[in-house]
PyMOL Python script that loads the backbone (N, CA, C, O; Angstrom):
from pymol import cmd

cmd.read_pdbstr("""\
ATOM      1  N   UNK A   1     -39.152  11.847 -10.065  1.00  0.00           N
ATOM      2  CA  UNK A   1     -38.427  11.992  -8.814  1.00  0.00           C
ATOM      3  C   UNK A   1     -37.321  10.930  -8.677  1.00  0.00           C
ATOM      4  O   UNK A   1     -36.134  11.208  -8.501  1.00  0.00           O
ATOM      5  N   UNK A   2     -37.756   9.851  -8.761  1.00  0.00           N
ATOM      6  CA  UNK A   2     -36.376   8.555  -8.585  1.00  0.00           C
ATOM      7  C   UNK A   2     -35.609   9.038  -9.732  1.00  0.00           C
ATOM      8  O   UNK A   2     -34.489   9.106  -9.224  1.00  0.00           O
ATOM      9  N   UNK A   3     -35.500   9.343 -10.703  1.00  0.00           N
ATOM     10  CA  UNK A   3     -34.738   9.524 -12.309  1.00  0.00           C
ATOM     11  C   UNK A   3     -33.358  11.251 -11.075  1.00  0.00           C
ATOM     12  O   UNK A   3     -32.260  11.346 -10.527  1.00  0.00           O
ATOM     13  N   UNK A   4     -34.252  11.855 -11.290  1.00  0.00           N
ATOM     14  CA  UNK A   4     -33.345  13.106 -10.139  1.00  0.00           C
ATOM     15  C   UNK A   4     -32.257  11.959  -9.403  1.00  0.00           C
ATOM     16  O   UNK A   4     -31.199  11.493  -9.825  1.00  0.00           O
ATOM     17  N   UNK A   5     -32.967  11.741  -8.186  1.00  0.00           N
ATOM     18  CA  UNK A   5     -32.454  10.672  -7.247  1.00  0.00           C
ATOM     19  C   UNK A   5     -31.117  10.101  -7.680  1.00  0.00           C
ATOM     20  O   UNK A   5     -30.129  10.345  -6.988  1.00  0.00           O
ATOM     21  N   UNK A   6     -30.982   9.155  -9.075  1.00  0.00           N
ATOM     22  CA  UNK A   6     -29.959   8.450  -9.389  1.00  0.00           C
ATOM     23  C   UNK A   6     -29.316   9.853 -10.111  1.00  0.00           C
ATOM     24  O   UNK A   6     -28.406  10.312  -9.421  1.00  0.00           O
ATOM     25  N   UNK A   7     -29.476  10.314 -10.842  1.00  0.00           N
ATOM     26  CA  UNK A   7     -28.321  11.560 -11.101  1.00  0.00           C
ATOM     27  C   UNK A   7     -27.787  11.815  -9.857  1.00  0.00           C
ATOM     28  O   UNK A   7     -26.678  11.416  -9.503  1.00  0.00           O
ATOM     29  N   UNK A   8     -28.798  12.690  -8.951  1.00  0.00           N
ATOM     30  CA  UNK A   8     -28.021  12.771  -7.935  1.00  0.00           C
ATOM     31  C   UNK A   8     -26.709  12.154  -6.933  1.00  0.00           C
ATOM     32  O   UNK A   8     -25.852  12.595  -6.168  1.00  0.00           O
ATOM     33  N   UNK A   9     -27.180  10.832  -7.492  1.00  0.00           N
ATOM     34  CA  UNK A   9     -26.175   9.907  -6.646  1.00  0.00           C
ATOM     35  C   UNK A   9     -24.874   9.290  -7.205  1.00  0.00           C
ATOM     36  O   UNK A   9     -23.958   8.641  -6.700  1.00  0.00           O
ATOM     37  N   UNK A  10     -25.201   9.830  -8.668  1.00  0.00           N
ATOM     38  CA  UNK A  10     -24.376   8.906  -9.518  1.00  0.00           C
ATOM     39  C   UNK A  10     -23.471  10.741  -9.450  1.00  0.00           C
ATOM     40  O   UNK A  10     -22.277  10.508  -9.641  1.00  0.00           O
ATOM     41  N   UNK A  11     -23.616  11.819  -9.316  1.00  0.00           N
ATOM     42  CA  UNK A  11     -23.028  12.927  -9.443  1.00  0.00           C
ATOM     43  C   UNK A  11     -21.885  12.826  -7.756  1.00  0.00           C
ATOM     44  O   UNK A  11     -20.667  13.000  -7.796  1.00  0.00           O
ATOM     45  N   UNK A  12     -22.539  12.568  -6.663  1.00  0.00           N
ATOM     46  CA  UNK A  12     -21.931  12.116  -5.393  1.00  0.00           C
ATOM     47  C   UNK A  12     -20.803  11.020  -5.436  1.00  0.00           C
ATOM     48  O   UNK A  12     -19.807  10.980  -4.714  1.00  0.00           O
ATOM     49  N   UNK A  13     -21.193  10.063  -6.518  1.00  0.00           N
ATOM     50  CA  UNK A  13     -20.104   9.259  -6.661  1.00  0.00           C
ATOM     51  C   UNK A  13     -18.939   9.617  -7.267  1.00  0.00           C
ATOM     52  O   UNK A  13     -17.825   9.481  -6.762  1.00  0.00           O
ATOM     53  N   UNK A  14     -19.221  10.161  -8.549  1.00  0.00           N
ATOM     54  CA  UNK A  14     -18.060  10.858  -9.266  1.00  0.00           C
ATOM     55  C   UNK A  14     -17.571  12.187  -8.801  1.00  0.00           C
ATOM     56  O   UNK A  14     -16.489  12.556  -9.257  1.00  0.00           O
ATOM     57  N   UNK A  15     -18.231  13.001  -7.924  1.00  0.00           N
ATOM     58  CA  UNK A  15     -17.051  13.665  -6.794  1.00  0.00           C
ATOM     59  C   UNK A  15     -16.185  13.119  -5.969  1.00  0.00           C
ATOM     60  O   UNK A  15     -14.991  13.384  -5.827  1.00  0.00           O
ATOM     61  N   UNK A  16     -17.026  12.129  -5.281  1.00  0.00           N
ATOM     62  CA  UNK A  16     -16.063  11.201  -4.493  1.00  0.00           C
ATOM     63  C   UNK A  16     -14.853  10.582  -4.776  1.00  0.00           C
ATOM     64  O   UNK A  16     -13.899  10.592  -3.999  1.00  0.00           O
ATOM     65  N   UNK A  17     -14.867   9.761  -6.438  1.00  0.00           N
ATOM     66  CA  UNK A  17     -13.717   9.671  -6.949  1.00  0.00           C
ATOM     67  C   UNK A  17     -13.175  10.427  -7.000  1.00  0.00           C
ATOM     68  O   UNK A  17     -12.341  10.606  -6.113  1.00  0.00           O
ATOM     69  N   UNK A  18     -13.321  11.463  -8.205  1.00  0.00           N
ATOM     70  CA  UNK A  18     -12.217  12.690  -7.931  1.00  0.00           C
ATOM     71  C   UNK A  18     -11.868  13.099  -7.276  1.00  0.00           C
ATOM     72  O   UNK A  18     -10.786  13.668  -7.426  1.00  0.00           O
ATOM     73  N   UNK A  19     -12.574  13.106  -5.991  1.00  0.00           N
ATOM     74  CA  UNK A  19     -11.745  13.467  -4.727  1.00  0.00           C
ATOM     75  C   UNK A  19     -10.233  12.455  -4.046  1.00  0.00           C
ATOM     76  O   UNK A  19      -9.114  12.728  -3.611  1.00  0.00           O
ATOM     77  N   UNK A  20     -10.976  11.324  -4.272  1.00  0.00           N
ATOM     78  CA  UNK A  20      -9.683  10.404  -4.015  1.00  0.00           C
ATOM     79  C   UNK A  20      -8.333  10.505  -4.771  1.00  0.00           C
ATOM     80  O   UNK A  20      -7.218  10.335  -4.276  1.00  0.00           O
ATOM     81  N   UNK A  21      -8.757  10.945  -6.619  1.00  0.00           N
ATOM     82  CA  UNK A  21      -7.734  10.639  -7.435  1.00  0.00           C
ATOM     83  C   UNK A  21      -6.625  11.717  -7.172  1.00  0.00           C
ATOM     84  O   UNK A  21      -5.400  11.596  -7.186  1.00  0.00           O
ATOM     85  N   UNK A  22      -7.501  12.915  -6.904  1.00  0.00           N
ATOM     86  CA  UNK A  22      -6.440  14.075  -6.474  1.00  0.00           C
ATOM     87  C   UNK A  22      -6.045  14.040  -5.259  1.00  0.00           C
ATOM     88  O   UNK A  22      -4.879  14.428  -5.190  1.00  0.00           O
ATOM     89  N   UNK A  23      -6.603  13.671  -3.982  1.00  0.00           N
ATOM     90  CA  UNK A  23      -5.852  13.295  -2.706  1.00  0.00           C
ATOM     91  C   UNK A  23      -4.362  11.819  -3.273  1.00  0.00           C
ATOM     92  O   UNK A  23      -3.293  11.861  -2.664  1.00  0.00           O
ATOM     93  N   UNK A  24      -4.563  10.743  -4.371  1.00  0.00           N
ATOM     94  CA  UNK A  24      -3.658   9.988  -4.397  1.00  0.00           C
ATOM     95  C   UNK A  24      -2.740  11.361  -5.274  1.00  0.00           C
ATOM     96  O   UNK A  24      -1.695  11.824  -4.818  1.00  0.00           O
ATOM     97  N   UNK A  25      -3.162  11.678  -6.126  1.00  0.00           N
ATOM     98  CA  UNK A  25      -2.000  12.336  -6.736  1.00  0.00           C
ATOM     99  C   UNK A  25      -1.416  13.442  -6.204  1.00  0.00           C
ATOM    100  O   UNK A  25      -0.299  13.551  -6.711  1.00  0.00           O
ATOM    101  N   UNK A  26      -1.642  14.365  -5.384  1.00  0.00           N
ATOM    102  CA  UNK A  26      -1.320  14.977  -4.556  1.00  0.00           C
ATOM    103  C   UNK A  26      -0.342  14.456  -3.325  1.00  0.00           C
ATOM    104  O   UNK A  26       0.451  15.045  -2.590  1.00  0.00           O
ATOM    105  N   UNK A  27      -0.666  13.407  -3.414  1.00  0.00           N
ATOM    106  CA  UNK A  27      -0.180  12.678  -2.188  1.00  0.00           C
ATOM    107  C   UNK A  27      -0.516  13.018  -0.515  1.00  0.00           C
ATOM    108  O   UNK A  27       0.197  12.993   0.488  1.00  0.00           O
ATOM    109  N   UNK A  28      -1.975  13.347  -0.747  1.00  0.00           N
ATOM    110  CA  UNK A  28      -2.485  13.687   0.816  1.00  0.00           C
ATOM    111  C   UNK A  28      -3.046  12.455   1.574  1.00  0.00           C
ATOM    112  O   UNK A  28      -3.662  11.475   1.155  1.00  0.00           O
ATOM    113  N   UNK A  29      -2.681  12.774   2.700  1.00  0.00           N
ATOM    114  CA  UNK A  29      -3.996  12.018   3.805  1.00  0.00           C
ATOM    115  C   UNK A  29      -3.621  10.598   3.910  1.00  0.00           C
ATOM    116  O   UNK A  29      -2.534  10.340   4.426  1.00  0.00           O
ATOM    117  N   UNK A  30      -4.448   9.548   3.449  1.00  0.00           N
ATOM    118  CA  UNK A  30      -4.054   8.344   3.557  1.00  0.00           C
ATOM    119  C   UNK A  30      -2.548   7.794   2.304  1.00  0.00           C
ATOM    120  O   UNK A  30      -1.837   6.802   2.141  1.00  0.00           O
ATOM    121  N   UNK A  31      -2.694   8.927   1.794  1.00  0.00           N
ATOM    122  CA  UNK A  31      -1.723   8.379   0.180  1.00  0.00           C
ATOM    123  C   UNK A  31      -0.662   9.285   0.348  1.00  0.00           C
ATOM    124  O   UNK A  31      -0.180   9.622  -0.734  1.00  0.00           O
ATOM    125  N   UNK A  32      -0.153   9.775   1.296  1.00  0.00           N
ATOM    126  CA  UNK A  32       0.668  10.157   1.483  1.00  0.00           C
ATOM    127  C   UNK A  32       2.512   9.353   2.185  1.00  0.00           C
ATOM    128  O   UNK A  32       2.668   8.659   3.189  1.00  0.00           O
ATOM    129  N   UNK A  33       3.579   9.825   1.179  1.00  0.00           N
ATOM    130  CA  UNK A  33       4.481   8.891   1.237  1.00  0.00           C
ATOM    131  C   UNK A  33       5.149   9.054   2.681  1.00  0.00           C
ATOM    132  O   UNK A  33       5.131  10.210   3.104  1.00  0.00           O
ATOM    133  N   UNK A  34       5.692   8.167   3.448  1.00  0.00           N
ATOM    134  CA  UNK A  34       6.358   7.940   4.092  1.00  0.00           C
ATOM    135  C   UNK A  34       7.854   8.440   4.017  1.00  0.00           C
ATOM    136  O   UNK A  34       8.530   7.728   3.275  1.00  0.00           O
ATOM    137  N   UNK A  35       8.306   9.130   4.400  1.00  0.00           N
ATOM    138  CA  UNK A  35       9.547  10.216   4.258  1.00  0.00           C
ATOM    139  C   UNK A  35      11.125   9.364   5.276  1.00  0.00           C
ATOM    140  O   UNK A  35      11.033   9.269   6.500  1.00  0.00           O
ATOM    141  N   UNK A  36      11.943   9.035   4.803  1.00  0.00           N
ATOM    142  CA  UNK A  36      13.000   8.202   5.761  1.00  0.00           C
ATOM    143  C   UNK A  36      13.651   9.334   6.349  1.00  0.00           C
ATOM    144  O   UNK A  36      13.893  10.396   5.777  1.00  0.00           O
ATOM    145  N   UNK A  37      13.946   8.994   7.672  1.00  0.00           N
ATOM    146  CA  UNK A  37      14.691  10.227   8.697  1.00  0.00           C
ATOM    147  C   UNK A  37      15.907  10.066   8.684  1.00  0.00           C
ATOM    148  O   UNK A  37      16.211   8.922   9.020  1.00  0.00           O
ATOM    149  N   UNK A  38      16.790  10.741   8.432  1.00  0.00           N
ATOM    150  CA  UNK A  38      18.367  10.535   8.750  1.00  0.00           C
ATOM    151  C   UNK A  38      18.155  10.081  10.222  1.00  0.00           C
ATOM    152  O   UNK A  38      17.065  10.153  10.790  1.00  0.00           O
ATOM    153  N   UNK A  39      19.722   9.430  11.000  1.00  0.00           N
ATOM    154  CA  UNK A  39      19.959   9.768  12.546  1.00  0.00           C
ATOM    155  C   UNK A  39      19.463  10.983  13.464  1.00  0.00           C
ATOM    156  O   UNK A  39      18.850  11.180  14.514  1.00  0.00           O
ATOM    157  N   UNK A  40      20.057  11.629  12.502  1.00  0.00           N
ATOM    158  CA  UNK A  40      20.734  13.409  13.219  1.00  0.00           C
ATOM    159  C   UNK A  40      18.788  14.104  13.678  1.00  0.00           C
ATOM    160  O   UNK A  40      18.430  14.661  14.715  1.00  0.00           O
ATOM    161  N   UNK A  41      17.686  13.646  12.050  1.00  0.00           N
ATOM    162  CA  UNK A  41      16.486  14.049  12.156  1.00  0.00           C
ATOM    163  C   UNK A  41      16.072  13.184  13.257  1.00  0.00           C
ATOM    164  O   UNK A  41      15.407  13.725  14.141  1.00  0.00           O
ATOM    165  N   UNK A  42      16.283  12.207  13.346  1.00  0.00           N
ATOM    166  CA  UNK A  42      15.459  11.048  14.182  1.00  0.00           C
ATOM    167  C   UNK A  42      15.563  11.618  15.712  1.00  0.00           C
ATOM    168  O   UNK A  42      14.725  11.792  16.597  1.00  0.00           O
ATOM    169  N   UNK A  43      16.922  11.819  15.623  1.00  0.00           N
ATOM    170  CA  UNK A  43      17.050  12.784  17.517  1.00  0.00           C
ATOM    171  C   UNK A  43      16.536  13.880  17.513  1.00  0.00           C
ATOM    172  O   UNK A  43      16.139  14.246  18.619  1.00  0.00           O
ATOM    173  N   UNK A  44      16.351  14.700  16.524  1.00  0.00           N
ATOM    174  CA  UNK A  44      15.661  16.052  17.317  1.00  0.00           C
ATOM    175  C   UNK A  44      14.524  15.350  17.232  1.00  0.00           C
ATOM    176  O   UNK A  44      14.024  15.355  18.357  1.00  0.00           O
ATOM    177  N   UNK A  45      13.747  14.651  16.359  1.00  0.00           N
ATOM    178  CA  UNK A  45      12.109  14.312  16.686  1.00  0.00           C
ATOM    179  C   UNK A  45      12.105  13.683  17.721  1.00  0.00           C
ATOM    180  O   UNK A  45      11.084  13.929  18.364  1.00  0.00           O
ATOM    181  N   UNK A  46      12.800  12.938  18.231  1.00  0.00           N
ATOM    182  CA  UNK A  46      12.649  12.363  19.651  1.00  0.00           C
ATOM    183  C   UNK A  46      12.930  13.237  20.641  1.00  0.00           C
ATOM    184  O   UNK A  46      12.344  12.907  21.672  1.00  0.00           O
ATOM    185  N   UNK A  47      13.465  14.038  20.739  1.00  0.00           N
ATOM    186  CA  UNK A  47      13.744  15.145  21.646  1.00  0.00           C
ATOM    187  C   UNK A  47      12.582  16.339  21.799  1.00  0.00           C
ATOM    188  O   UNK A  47      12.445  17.123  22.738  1.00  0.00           O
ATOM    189  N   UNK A  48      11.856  16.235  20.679  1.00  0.00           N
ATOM    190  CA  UNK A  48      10.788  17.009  20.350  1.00  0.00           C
ATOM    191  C   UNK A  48       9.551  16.570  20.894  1.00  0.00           C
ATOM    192  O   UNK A  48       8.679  17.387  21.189  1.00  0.00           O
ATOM    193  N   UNK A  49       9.410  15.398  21.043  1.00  0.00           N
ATOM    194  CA  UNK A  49       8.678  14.362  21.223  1.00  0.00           C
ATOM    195  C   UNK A  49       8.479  14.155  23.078  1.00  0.00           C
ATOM    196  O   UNK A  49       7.435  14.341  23.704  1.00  0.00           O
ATOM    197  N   UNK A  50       9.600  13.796  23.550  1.00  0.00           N
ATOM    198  CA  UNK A  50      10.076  13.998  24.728  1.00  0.00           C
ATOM    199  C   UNK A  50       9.831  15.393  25.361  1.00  0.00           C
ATOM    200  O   UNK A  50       9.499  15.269  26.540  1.00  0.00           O
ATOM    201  N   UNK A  51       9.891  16.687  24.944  1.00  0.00           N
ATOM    202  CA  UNK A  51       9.565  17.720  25.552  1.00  0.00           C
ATOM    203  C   UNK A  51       8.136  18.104  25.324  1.00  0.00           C
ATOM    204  O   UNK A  51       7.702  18.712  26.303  1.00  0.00           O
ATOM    205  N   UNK A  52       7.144  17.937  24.244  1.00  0.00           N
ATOM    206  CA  UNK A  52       5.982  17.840  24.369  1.00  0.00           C
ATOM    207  C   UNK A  52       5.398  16.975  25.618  1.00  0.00           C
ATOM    208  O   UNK A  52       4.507  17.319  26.394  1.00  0.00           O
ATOM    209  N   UNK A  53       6.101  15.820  25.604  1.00  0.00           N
ATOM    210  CA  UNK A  53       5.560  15.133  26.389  1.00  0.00           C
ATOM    211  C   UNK A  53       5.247  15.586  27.943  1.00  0.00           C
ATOM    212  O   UNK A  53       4.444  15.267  28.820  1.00  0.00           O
ATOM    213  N   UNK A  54       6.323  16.497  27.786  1.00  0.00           N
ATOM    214  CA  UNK A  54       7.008  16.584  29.493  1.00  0.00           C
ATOM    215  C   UNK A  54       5.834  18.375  29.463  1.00  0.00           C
ATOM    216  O   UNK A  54       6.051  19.261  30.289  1.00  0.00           O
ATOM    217  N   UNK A  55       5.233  18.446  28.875  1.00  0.00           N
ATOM    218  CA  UNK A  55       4.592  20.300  28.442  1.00  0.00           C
ATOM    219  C   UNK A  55       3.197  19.590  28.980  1.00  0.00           C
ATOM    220  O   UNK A  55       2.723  20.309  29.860  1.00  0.00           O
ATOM    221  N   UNK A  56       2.445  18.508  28.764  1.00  0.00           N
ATOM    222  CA  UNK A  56       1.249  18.151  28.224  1.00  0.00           C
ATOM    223  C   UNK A  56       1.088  18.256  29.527  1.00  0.00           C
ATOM    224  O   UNK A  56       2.007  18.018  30.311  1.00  0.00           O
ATOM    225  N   UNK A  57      -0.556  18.768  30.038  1.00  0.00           N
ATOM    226  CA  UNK A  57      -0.961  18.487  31.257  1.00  0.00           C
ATOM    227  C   UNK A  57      -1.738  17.296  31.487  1.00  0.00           C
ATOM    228  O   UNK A  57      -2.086  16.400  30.717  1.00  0.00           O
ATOM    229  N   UNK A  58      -1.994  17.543  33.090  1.00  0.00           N
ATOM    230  CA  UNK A  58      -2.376  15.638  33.405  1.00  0.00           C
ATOM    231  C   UNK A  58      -3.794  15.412  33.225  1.00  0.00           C
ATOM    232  O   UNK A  58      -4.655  16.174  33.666  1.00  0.00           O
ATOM    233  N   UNK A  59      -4.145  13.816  32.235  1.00  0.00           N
ATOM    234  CA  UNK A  59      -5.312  14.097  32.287  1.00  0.00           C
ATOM    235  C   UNK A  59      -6.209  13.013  33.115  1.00  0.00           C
ATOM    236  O   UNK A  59      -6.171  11.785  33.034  1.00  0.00           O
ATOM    237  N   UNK A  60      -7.209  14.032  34.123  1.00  0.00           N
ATOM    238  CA  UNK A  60      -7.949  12.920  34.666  1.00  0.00           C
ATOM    239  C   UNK A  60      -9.181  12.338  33.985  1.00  0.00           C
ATOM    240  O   UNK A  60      -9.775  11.387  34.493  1.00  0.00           O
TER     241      UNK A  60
END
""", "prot")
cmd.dss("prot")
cmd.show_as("cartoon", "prot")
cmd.util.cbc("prot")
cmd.orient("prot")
């Protein structure tokens, strides 16, 4: 039963990596790059930003 156990865990670990290596290489989630906004992008996201804001209802 303990002999199972550590396969088991040692199989959980090496998904886990692979899960990370393809989220870094993929570039998802936490490993994902940071994208620079022109001006022109920067105002509609703020404008975008600003009208969500003004949509959202109030919360008590």
């Amino acid at each position: 039963m303990p002999k199972m156990l550590i396969i088991i865990l040692a199989v959980v670990i090496l998904f886990a990596g692979g899960g990370v290596t393809i989220m870094q290489q993929m570039e998802l989630g936490p490993f994902e790059q940071e994208v620079e906004l022109t001006p022109e992008e920067k105002a509609v996201a703020a404008k975008e930003a600003a009208r969500k804001k003004l949509l959202e209802p109030p919360r008590y």
